[in-house]
C-alpha positions as CSV (number, residue, x, y, z in Angstrom):
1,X,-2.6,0.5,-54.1
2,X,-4.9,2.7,-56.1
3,X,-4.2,6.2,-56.8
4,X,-8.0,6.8,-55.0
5,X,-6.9,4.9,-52.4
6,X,-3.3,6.6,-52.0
7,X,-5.0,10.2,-52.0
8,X,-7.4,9.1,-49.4
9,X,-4.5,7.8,-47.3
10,X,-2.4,10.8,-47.8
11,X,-5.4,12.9,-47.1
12,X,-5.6,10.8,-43.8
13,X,-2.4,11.1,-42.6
14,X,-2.0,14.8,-43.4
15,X,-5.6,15.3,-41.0
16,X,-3.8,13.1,-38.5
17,X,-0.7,15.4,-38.3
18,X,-2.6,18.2,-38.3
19,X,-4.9,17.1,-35.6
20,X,-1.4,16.2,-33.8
21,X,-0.4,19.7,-33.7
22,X,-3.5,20.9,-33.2
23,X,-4.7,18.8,-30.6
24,X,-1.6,17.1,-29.0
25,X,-0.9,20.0,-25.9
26,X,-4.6,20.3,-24.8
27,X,-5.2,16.4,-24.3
28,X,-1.6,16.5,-23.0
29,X,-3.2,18.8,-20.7
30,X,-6.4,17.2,-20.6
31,X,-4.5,13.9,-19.0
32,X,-3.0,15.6,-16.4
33,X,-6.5,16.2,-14.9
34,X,-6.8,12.7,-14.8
35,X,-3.2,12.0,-13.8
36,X,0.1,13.6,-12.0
37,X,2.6,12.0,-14.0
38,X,3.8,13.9,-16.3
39,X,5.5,11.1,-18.8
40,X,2.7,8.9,-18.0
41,X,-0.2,11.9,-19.5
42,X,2.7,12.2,-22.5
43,X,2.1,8.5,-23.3
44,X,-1.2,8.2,-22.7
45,X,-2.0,11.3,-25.7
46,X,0.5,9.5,-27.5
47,X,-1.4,6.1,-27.5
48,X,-4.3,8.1,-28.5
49,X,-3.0,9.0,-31.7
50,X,-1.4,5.5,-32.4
51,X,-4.9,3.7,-32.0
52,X,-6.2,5.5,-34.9
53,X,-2.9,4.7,-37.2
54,X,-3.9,1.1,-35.8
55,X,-7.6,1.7,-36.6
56,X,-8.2,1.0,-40.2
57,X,-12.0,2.3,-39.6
58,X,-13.0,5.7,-40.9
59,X,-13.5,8.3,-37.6
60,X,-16.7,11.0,-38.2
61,X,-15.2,13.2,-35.1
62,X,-11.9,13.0,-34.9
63,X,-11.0,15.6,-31.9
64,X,-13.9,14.0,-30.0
65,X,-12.5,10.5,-30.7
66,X,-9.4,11.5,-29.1
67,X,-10.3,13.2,-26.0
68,X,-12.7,9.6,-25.5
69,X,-9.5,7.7,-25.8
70,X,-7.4,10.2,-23.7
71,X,-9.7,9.6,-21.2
72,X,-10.1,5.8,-21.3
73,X,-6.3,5.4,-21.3
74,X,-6.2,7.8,-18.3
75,X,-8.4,5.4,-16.4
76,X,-7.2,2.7,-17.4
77,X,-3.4,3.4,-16.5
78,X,-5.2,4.4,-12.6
79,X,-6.8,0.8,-12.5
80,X,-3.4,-0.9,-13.7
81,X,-1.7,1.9,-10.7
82,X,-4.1,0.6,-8.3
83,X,-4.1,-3.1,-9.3
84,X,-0.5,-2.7,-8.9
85,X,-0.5,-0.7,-5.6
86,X,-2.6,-3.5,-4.3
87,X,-0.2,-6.1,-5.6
88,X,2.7,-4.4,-4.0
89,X,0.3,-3.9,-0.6
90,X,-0.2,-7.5,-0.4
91,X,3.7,-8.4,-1.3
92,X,4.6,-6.6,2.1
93,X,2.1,-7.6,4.1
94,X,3.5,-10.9,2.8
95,X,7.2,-9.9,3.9
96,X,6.1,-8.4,7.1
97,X,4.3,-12.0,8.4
98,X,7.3,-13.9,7.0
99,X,9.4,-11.8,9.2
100,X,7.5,-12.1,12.3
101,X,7.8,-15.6,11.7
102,X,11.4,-15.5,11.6
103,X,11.3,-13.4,14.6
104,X,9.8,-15.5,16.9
105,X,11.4,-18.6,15.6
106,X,14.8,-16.8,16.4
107,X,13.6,-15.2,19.6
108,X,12.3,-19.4,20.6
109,X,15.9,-20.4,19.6
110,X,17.2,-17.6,21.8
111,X,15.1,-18.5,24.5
112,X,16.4,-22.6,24.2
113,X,20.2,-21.3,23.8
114,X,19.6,-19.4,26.9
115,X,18.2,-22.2,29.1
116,X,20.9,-24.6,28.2
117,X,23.2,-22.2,28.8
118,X,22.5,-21.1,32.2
119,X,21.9,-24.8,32.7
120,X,25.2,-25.5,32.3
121,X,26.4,-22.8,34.4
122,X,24.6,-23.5,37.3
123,X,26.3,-27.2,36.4
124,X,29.4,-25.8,36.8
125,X,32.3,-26.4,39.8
126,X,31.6,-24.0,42.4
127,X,34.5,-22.7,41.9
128,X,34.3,-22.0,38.4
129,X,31.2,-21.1,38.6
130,X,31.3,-18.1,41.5
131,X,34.6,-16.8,39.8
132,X,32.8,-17.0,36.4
133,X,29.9,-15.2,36.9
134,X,31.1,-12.6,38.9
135,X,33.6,-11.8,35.8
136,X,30.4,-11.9,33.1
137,X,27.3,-10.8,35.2
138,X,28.7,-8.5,37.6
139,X,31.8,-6.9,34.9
140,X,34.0,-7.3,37.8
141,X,37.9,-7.3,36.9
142,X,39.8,-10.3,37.1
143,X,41.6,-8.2,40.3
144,X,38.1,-6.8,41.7
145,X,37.2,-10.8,41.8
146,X,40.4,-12.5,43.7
147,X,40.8,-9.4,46.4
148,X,36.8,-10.6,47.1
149,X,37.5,-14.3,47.2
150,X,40.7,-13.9,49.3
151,X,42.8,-15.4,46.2
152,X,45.3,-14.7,43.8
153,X,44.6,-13.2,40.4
154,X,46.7,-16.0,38.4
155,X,43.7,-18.6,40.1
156,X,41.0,-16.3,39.0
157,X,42.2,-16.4,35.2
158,X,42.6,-20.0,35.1
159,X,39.0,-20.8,37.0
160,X,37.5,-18.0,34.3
161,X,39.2,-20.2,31.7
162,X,38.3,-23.3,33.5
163,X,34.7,-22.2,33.0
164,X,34.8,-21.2,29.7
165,X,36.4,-24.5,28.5
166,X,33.4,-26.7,29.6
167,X,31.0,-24.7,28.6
168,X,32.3,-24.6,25.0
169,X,32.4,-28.3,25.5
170,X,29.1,-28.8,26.9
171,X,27.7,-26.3,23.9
């Protein structure tokens, strides 16, 4: 590198760190009126001042270069956040119709367990199926059932049991 060349670079960098203390808190501020994040505006001012490390062309106006680039970045980081937020939108919907599909699938196997299941109670002995159902569809006791029927308790358990044993045979 040529001495010209290394005093114009020095030159440039000291203009670019004083133009960094200079101009760094307003076009921090100058972000925020774009955007409510604070770490987001920090970054954005920050990327600011990168581009023109990364920018090997000579800048006339540098303060008005860098509120231009404050502001594109500001607009673009909202188009990436709504892009995103649309992204995400879609993703849920997504979710939410996969679950209604599960729903009613489940709620149409419910609906199958069901029928075969009071089928094969109605399939039942009568008298497993009387003792049975007054025990799970009434929530009468075991006692409550026999002193209806006019039988002992013992033969109320072992009908209930009865009952239960064929239909987890029959399911």
């Amino acid at each position: 590198m040529t001495g010209q060349n290394r005093t114009r670079k020095n030159a440039s960098e000291l203009l670019l760190e004083h133009a960094f203390k200079q101009l760094h808190a307003p076009l921090y501020f100058y972000a925020l009126k774009f955007i409510d994040n604070k770490e987001a505006a920090r970054d954005l001012v920050q990327d600011a001042f990168l581009s023109i490390l990364n920018n090997n062309k000579e800048i006339e106006n540098l303060q008005a270069y860098l509120y231009r680039a404050v502001r594109n970045n500001c607009l673009n980081y909202i188009k990436h956040i709504q892009v995103k937020s649309e992204f995400e939108k879609k993703q849920l919907e997504k979710i939410n119709r996969e679950i209604q599909f599960y729903d009613s699938h489940l709620t149409l196997v419910e609906k199958e367990l069901q029928e075969k299941l009071d089928n094969i109670i109605e399939s039942l002995p009568e008298k497993y199926k009387l003792p049975f159902k007054m025990s799970r569809f009434e929530g009468l006791k075991n006692s409550e059932i026999a002193q209806k029927l006019k039988v002992p308790v013992r033969t109320i358990e072992t009908q209930i049991y009865r009952a239960l044993k064929i239909l987890r045979e029959k399911l």
